[in-house]
C-alpha positions as CSV (number, residue, x, y, z in Angstrom):
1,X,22.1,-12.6,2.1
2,X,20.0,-15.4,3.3
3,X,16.6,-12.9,3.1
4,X,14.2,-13.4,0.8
5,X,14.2,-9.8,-1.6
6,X,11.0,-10.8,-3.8
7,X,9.7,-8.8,-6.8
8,X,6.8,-6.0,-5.5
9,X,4.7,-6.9,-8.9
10,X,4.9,-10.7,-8.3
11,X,3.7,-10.1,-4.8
12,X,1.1,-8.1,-5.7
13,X,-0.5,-9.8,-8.9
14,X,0.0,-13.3,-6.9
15,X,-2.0,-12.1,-3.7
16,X,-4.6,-10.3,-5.4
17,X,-4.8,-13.0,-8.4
18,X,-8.3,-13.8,-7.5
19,X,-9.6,-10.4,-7.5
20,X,-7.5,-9.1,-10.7
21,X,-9.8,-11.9,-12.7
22,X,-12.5,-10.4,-12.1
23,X,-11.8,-7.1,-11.1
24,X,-11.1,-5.1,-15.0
25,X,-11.6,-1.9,-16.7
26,X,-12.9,-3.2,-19.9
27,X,-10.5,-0.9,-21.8
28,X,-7.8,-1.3,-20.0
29,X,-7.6,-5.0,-18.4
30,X,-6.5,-5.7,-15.1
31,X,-5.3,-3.0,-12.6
32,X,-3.9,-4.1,-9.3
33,X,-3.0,-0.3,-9.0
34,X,-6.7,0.3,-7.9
35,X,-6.4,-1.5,-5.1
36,X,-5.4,1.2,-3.2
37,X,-8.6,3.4,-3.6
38,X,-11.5,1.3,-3.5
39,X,-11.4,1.5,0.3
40,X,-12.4,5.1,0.2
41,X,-15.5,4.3,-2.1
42,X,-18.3,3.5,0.5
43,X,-21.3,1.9,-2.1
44,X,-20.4,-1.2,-3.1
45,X,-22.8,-1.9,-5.5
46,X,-21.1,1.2,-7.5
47,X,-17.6,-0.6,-6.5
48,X,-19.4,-3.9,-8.5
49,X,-20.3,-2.1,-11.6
50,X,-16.8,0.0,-11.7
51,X,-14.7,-3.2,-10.9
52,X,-16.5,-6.4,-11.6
53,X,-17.4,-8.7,-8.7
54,X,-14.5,-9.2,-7.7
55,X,-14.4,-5.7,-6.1
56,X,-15.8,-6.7,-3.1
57,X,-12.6,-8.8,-2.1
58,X,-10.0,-6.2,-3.2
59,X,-11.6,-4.0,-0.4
60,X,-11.0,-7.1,2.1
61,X,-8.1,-7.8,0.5
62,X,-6.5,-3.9,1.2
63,X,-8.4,-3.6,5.1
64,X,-6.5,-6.9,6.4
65,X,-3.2,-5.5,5.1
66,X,-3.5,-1.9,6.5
67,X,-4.6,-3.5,9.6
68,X,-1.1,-5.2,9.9
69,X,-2.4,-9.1,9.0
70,X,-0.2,-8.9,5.4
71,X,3.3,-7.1,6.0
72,X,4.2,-7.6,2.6
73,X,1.4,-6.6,0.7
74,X,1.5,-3.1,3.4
75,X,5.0,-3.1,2.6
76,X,4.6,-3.2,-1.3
77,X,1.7,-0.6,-1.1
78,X,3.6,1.7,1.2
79,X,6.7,1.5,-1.5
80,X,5.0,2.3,-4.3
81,X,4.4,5.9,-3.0
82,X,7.7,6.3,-1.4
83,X,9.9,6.7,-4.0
84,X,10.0,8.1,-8.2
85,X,12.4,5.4,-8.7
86,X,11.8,1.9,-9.8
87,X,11.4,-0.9,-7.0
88,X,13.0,-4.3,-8.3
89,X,13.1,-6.0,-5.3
90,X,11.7,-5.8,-1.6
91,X,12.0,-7.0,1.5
92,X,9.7,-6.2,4.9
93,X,11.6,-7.1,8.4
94,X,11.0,-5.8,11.8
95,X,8.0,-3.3,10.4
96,X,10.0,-2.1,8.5
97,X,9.8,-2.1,4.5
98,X,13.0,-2.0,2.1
99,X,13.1,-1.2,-1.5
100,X,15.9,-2.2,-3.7
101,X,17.3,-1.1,-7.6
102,X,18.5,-4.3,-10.1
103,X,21.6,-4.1,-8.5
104,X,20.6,-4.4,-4.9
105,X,21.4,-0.8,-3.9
106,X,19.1,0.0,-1.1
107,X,16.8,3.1,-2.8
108,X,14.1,3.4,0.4
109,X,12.9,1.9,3.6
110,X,9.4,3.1,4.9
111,X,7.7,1.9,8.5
112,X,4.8,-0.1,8.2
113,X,3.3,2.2,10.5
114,X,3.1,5.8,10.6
115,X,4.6,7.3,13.7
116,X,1.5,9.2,15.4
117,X,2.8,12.7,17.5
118,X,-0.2,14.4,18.9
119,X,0.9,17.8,19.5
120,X,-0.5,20.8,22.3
121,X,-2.8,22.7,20.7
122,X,-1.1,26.0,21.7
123,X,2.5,25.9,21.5
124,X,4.3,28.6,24.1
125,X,7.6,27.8,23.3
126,X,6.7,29.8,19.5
127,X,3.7,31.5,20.6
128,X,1.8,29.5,18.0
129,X,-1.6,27.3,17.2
130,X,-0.7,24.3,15.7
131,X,-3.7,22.1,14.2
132,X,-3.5,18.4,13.5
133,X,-4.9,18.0,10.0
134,X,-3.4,14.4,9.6
């Protein structure tokens, strides 16, 4: 196979590089898993004393890839809660993101992005209120 199946860890640490420098739990030392929640923490002077000053480009970092400008940094973040298995390798074609075992075996593919279906409020075929909570 001619496509390039990279390591999701590599990807990660090598992308956010920068940021994992500076961005630390004292205790603990780097952790690119926190990437994923400092989005959802609005003050980012709090976000500076959590994570260092490097906090502020994690959040850029994670905004350009859910808005589609990384595919394989979306695809590495959208793996990592797909599955309960371990991801060796990955790949991301046609928005679409593939996890693999050590042995190549295909384990999950996820879409970059989440199908939307926007549903009738009232549904007469069932007699039923449905509410979009998503």
């Amino acid at each position: 196979m001619g496509e390039s199946r990279r390591q999701p860890l590599l990807l990660v640490s090598t992308v956010t590089a920068p940021i994992l420098d500076s961005t630390t739990y004292s205790q603990q030392g780097p952790r690119f898993q926190g990437l994923e929640r400092l989005e959802h923490v609005g003050n980012k002077r709090f976000l500076r004393m959590m994570f260092g000053p490097g906090a502020e480009a994690a959040v850029q970092t994670y905004i350009n890839a859910m808005e589609g400008n990384d595919p394989e940094l979306l695809g590495v973040l959208m793996l990592n809660v797909s599955t309960d298995h371990i991801i060796r390798k990955f790949k991301v074609r046609d928005g679409t993101a593939f996890g693999f075992d050590e042995n190549d075996a295909e384990l999950v593919r996820v879409p970059l992005k989440e199908p939307t279906m926007v549903r009738p409020f009232f549904d007469e075929n069932v007699n039923a209120y449905r509410y979009n909570v998503t």
